[in-house]
C-alpha positions as CSV (number, residue, x, y, z in Angstrom):
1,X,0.0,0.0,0.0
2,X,1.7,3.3,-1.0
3,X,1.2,6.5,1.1
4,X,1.9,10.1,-0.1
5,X,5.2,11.4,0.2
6,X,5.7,14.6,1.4
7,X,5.9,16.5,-2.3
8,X,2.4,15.5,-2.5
9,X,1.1,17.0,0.9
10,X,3.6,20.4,0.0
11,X,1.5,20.3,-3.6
12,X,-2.3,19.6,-1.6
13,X,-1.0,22.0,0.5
14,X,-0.1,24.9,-2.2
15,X,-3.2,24.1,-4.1
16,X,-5.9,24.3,-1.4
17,X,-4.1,27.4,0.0
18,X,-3.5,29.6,-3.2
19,X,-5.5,28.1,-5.5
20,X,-5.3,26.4,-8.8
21,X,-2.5,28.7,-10.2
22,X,-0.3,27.7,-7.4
23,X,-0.6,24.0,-7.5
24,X,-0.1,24.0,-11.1
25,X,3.1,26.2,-10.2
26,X,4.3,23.9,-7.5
27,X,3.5,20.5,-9.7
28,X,5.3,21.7,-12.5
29,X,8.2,22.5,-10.0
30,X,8.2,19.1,-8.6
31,X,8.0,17.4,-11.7
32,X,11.1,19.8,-13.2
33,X,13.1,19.0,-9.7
34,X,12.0,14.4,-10.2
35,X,13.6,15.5,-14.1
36,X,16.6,16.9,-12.9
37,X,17.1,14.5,-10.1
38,X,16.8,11.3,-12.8
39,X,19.5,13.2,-15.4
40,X,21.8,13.8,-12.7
41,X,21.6,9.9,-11.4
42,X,21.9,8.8,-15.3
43,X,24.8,11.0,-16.2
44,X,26.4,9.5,-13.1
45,X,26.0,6.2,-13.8
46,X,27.5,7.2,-17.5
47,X,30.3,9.0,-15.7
48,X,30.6,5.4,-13.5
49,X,29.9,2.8,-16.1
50,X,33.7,3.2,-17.4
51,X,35.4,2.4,-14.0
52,X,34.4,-0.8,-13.9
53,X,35.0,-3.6,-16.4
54,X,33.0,-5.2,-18.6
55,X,32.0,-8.4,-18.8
56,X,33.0,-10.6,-21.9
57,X,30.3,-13.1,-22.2
């Protein structure tokens, strides 16, 4: 059973205090900040993938 994280009680939070304008503001924040996060972790395991051998089956 999955429970909301706290992104998702910042965003309810956001949208029921300021509106709909604000929660589209702060989803499209956190979905730009989950994008960014993912590149980072891909370029790193790009930046990674050449220290270790590989193997030769």
């Amino acid at each position: 059973m999955a429970s909301p994280g706290p992104a998702l009680l910042f965003l309810l939070r956001q949208a029921i205090s300021g509106g709909f304008r604000r929660g589209m503001a702060t989803g499209a924040g956190l979905g730009l900040m989950a994008a960014a996060w993912t590149g980072a972790a891909l370029l790193g395991l790009r930046w990674c993938s050449p220290c270790f051998p590989q193997p030769s089956w």
